[in-house]
C-alpha positions as CSV (number, residue, x, y, z in Angstrom):
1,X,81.9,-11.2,80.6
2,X,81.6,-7.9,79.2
3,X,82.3,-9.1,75.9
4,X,79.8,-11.7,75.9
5,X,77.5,-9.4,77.0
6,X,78.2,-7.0,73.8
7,X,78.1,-9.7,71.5
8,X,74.7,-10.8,72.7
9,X,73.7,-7.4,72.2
10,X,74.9,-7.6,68.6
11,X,73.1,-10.4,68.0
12,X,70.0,-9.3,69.2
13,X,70.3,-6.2,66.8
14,X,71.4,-8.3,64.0
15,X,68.6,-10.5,64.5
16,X,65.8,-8.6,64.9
17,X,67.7,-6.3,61.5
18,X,67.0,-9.8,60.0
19,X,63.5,-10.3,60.9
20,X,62.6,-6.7,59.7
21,X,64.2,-7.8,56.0
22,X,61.9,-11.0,56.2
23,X,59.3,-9.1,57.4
24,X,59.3,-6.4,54.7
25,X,60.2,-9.0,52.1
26,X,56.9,-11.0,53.0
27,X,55.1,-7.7,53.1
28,X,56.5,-6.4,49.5
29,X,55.5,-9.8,48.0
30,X,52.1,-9.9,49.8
31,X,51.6,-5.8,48.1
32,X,52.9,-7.1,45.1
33,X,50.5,-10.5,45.3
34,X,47.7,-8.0,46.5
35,X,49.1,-5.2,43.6
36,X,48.4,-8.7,41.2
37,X,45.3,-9.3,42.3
38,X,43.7,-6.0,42.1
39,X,45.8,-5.8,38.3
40,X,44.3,-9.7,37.5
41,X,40.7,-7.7,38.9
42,X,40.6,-4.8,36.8
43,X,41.1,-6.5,33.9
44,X,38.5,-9.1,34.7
45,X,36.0,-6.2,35.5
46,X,37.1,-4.8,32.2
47,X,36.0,-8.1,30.3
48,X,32.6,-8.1,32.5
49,X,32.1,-5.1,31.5
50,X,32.7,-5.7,27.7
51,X,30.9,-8.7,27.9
52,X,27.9,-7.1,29.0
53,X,28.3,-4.5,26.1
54,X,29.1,-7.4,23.9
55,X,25.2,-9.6,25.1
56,X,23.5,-5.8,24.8
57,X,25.1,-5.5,21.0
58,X,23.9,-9.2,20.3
59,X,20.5,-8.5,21.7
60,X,19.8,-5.4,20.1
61,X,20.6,-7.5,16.5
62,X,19.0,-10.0,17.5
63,X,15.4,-7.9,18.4
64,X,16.4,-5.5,15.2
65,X,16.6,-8.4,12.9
66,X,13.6,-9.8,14.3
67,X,11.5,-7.2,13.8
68,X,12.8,-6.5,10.4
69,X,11.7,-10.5,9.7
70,X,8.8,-9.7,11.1
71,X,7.9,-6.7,8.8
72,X,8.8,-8.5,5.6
73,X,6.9,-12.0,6.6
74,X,4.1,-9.5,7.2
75,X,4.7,-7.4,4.1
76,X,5.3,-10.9,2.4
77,X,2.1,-12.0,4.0
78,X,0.1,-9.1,3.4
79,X,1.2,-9.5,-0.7
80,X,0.2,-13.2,-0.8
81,X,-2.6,-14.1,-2.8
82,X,-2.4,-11.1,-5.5
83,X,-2.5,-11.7,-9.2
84,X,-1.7,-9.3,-11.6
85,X,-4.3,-8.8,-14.9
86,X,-2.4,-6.4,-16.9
87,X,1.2,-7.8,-18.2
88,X,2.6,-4.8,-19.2
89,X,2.9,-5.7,-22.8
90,X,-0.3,-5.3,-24.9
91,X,-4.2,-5.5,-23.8
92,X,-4.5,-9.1,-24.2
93,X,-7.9,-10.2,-21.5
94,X,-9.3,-6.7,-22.0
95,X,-12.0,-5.9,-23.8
96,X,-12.6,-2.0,-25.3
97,X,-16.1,-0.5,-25.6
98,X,-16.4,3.3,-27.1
99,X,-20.0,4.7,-26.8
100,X,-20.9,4.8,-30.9
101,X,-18.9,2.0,-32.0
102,X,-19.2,-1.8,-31.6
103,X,-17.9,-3.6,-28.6
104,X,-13.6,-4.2,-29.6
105,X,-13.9,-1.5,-31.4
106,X,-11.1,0.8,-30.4
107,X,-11.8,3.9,-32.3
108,X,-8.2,6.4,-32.5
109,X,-6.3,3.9,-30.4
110,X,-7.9,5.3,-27.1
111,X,-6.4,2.5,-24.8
112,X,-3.4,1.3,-25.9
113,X,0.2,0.6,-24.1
114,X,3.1,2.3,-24.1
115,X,6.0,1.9,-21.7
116,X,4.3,-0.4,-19.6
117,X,1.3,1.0,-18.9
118,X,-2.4,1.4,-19.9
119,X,-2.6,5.2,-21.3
120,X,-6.2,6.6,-22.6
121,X,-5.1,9.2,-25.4
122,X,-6.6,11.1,-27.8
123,X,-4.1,12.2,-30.4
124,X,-6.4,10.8,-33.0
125,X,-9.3,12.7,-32.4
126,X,-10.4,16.5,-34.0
127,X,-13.2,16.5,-30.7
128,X,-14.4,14.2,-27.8
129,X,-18.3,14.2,-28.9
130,X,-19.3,12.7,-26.0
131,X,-17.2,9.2,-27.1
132,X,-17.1,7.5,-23.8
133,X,-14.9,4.9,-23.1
134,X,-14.5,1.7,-21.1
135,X,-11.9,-1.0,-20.6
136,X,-13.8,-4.4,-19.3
137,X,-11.7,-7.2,-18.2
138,X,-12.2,-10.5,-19.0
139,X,-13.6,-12.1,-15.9
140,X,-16.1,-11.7,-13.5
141,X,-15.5,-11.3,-9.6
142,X,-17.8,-11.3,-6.3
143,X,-15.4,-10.6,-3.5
144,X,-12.3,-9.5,-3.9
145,X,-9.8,-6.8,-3.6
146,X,-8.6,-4.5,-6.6
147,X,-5.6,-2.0,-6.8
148,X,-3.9,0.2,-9.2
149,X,-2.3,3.0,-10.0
150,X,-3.2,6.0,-12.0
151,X,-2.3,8.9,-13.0
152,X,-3.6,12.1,-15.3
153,X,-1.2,13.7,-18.2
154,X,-1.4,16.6,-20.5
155,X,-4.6,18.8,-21.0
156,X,-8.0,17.5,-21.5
157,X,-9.6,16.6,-24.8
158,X,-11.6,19.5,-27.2
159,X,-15.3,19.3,-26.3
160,X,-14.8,17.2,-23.1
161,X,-17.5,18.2,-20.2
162,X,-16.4,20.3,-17.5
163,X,-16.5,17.6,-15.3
164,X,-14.8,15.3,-17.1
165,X,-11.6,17.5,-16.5
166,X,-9.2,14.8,-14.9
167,X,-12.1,12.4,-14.0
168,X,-12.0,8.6,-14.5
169,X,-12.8,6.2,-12.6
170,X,-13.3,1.9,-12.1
171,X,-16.6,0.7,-12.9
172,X,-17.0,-2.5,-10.6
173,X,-20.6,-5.3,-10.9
174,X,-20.7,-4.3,-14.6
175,X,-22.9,-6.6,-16.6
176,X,-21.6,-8.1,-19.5
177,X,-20.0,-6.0,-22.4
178,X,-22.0,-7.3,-24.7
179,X,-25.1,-6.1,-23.0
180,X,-24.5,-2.6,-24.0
181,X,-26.1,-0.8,-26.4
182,X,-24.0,0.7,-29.1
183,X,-24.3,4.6,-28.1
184,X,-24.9,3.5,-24.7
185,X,-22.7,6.3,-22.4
186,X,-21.6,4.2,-19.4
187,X,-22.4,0.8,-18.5
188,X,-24.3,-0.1,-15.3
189,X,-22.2,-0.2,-12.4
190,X,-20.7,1.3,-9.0
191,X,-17.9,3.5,-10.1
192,X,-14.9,4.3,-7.8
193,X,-14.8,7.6,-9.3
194,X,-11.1,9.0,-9.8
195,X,-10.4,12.5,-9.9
196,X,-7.1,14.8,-10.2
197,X,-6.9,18.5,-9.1
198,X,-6.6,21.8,-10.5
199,X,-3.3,22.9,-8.8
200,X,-5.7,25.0,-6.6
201,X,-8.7,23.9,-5.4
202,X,-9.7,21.1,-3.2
203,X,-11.2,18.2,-5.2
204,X,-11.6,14.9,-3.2
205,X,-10.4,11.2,-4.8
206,X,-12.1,8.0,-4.7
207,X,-15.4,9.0,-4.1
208,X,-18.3,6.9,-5.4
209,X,-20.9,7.4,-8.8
210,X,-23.9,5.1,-9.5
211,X,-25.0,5.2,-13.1
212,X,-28.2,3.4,-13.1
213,X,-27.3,2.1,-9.7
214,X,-28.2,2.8,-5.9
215,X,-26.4,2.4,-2.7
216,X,-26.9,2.2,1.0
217,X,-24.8,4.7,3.0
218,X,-25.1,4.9,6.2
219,X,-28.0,2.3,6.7
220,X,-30.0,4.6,4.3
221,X,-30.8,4.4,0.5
222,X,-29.1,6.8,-1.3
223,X,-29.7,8.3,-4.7
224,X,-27.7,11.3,-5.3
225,X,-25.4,10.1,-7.9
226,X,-22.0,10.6,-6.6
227,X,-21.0,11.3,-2.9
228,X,-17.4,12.8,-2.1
229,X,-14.9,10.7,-0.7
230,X,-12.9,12.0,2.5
231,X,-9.7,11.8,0.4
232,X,-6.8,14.0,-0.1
233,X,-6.5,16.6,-3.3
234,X,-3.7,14.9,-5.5
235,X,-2.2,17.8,-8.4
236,X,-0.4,17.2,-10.8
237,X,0.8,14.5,-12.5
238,X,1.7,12.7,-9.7
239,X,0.9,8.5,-10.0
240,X,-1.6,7.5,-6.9
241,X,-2.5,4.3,-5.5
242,X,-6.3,3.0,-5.4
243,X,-7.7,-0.1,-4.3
244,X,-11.3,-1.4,-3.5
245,X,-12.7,-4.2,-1.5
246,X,-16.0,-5.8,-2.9
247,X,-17.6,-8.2,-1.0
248,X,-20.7,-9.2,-2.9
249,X,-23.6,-7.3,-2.3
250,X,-22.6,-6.8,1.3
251,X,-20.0,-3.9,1.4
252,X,-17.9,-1.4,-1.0
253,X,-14.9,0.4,0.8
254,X,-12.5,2.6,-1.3
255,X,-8.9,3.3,-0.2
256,X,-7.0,6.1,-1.6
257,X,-3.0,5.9,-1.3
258,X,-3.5,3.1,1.7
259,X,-6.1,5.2,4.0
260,X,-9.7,4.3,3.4
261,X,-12.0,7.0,2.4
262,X,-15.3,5.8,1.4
263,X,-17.4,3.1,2.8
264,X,-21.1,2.2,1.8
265,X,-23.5,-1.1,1.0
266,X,-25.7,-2.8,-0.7
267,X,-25.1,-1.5,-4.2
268,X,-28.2,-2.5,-6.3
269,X,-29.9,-1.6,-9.6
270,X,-32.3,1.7,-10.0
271,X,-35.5,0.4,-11.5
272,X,-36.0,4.0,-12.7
273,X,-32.6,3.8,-14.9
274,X,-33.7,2.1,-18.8
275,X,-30.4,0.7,-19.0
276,X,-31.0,-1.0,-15.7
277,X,-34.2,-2.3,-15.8
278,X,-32.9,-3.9,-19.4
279,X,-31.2,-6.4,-17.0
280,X,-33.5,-6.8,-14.0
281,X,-34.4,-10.4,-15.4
282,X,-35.9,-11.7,-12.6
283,X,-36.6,-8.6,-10.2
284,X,-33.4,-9.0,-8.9
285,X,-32.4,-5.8,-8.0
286,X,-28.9,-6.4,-5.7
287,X,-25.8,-6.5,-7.5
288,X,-23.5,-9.1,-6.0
289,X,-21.0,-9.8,-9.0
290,X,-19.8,-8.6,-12.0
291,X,-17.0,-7.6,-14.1
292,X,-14.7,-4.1,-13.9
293,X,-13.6,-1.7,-16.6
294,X,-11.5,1.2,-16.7
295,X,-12.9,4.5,-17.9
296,X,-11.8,6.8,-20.5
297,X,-13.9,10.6,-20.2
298,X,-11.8,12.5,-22.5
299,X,-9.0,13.5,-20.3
300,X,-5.7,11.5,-20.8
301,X,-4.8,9.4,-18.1
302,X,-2.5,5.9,-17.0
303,X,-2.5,2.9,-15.3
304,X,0.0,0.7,-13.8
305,X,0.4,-2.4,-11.6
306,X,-3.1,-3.5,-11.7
307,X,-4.0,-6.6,-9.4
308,X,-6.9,-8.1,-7.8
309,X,-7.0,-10.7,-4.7
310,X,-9.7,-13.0,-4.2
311,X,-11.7,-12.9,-1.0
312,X,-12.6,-16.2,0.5
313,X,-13.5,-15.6,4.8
């Protein structure tokens, strides 16, 4: 008896030994399934997380690509409809007129082309004596929009005014060339007047002239025969941008380098002027077309990349 009472005692130790083991062994293989999971977890949070990275990446192209289509359909847009008048080459569609010599007459080569652009020079000439110069082109325009460059070079020519120091300028609702007389100075027009500084002073661009002209600023008649611009001072040689909007007989507005710096109305003929009332006609005193020229004061100066835009709304 009392060795079938040890060996039950055995058994039970040996047994429950054995149930610890399978115990354990479950346990180690559910901490190694758990150990698994929480591996098989981690790495799935990783490639959350770098998916997430991944969409924010994709989005940002896709809004940074976007907007850079967006700014070149609108640069795109915004350069739709130009057409350029000058081709770089010779001055074929212009027309020169030189106060003292006959319309196409272009006395010393004043306007001529080099390098690709429109220069006014006067290597040929001993003196300026008050030889004025314009550039028409060929057509006439109502509404529109106009831009160039410009630029002034080198010193200004011997017996040139004082305020013809780097001063041009576009001369916009010009009558026909033909109409002017042969010592006539300037034709009759609105000028966007262009002007350069002296390295020191303040001296505005862009500002508006009416030889035998009048305009409405600020719902009054004006007739002071140039009013400042709001413009920057540009020395030097530097090239600068200019552009106009005509429209008609309704509105002038003057833009220097992309900012707007002038703004007026109702240009119109001064029946006071003799040049102007040469083309009153009918009474007609509201200028609402014409043609445009470039000016030549006896200061050298350039210009480049000149194109106008019809207006049509």
């Amino acid at each position: 008896m009392k060795d079938c009472v040890s060996f039950s005692a055995r058994f039970k130790k040996l047994a429950h030994q054995h149930y610890l083991i399978i115990f354990c062994r479950k346990t180690e293989r559910k901490g190694l399934a758990n150990a698994h999971k929480r591996r098989q977890l981690q790495r799935l949070n990783k490639i959350g997380k770098a998916m997430k990275k991944m969409k924010l990446l994709i989005l940002c192209a896709v809004l940074v690509t976007g907007c850079n289509t967006s700014k070149e359909q609108a640069d795109k847009g915004s350069d739709q409809g130009w057409v350029s008048l000058f081709n770089g080459k010779n001055l074929d569609g212009w027309t020169v007129k030189i106060a003292g010599y006959e319309l196409g007459e272009n006395f010393g080569k004043t306007f001529r082309v080099e390098d690709g652009v429109i220069k006014v020079a006067y290597d040929q000439y001993e003196k300026f004596d008050k030889r004025f110069g314009h550039l028409f082109y060929k057509e006439k325009y109502s509404s529109y929009r106009l831009r160039l460059e410009y630029r002034f070079t080198g010193e200004q020519m011997v017996g040139g005014p004082g305020w013809a120091f780097r001063n041009s300028g576009i001369m916009l609702h010009c009558p026909p060339p033909e109409t002017m007389a042969k010592d006539q100075s300037f034709p009759v027009s609105i000028e966007t007047q262009l002007l350069g500084g002296n390295g020191t002073d303040a001296r505005t661009t862009g500002n508006v002239c009416t030889p035998g002209t009048h305009i409405v600023l600020n719902s009054s008649l004006t007739t002071k025969h140039c009013i400042n611009s709001t413009s920057k001072t540009y020395h030097g040689d530097q090239w600068v941008k200019a552009e106009v909007e005509v429209r008609s007989n309704e509105s002038i507005k003057h833009f220097i380098n992309g900012e707007m710096v002038l703004s007026f109305t109702n240009p119109q003929l001064d029946p006071a002027d003799k040049d102007a009332r040469a083309l009153l006609g009918n009474g007609e005193l509201m200028l609402h077309e014409g043609y445009f020229a470039l000016q030549a004061e006896s200061h050298p100066v350039e210009f480049r990349n000149i194109e106008i835009k019809i207006l049509t709304d």
